[in-house]
C-alpha positions in Angstrom: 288.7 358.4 197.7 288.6 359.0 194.0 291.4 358.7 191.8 291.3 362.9 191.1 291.0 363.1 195.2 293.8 361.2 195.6 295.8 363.1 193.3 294.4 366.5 194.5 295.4 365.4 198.3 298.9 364.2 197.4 299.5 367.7 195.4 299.0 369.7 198.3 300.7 367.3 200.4 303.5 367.5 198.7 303.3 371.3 197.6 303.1 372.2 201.8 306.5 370.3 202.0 308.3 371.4 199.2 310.2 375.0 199.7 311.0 375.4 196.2 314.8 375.6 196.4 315.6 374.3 193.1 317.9 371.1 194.1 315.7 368.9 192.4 315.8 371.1 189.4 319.6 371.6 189.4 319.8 367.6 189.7 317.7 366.8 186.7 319.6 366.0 184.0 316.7 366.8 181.5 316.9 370.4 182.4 318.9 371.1 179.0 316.2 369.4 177.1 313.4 371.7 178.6 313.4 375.3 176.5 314.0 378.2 178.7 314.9 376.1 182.0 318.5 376.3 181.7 318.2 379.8 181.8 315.8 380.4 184.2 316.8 380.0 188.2 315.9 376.9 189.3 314.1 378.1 192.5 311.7 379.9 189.7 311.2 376.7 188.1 310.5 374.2 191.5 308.4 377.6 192.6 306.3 376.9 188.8 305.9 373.5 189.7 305.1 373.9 193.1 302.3 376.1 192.0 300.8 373.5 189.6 299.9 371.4 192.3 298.9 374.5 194.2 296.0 374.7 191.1 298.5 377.5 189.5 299.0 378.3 186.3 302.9 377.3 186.5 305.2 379.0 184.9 306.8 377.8 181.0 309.5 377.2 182.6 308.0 374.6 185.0 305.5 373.2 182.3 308.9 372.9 180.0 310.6 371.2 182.6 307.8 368.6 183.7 307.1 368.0 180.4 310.6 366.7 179.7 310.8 364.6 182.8 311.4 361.4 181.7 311.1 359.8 185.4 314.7 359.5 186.6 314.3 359.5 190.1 317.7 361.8 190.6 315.5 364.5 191.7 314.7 363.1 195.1 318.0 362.7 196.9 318.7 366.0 195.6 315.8 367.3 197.8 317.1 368.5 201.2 314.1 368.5 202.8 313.8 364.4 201.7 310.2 364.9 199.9 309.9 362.4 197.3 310.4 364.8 194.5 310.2 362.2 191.5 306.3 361.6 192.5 305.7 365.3 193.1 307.1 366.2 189.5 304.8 363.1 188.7 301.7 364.4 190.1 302.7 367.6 188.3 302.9 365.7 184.5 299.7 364.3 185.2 298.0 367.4 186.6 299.5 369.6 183.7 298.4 366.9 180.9 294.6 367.4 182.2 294.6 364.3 184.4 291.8 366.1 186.6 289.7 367.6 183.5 291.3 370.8 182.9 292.8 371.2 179.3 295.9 369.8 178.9 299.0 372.5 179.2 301.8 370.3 178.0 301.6 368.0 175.0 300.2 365.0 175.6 301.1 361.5 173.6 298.5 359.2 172.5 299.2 355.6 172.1 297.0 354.7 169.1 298.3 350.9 169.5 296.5 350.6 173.2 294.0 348.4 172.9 295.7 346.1 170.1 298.7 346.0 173.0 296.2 345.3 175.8 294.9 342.3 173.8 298.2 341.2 172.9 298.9 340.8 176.6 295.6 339.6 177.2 296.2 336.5 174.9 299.2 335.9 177.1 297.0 335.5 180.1 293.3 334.4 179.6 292.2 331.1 179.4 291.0 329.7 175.5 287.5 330.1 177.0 288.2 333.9 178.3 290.0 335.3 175.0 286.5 334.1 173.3 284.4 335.3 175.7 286.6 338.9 176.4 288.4 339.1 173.0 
């Protein structure tokens, strides 16, 4: 299976689980950094989400809020119904930055020191032979 079939079957998965009741939102503590999430009910915002892996649109309130996830983890014993919510948000970022070639919907951060970081590492790890041949 694919990398995009992989991330398509895990959505739905996970979206046939999930009843959007909102504990994961009302556990995150990024929900004050997200514009318009604090206000909004956080069953509305786990229903936006829900329906990004669903192939929705998502609400701005869900595309605030998974855009501000910074990957805490506190989301998924917060979940009653024990789904791992921390990957579902995840699949969520990656689905709403275009990970499966639709345009991007949140804003998405390019590392313009990638390759000179891969290298670096590289050098760490090859051979004196391999960093001539691969470098």
């Amino acid at each position: 299976m694919s990398l995009a079939g992989h991330i398509r079957a895990e959505s739905a998965r996970l979206a046939a689980l999930c009843t959007a009741c909102g504990g994961c939102v009302q556990a995150c503590p990024m929900t004050p950094y997200a514009a318009g999430v604090e206000a909004a009910e956080p069953a509305a915002v786990a229903f936006g989400m829900r329906d990004i892996l669903r192939d929705g649109p998502g609400t701005p309130a869900a595309l605030a809020w998974i855009g501000a996830c910074t990957r805490s983890g506190i989301c998924t014993p917060a979940c009653p119904e024990h789904i791992d919510a921390a990957f579902m948000l995840r699949l969520a970022q990656w689905r709403a930055k275009g990970a499966l070639g639709e345009p991007p919907r949140i804003p998405v951060k390019e590392d313009t020191q990638f390759s000179p970081k891969v290298k670096a590492f590289a050098r760490l790890t090859l051979t004196e032979e391999e960093r001539r041949e691969w470098l």
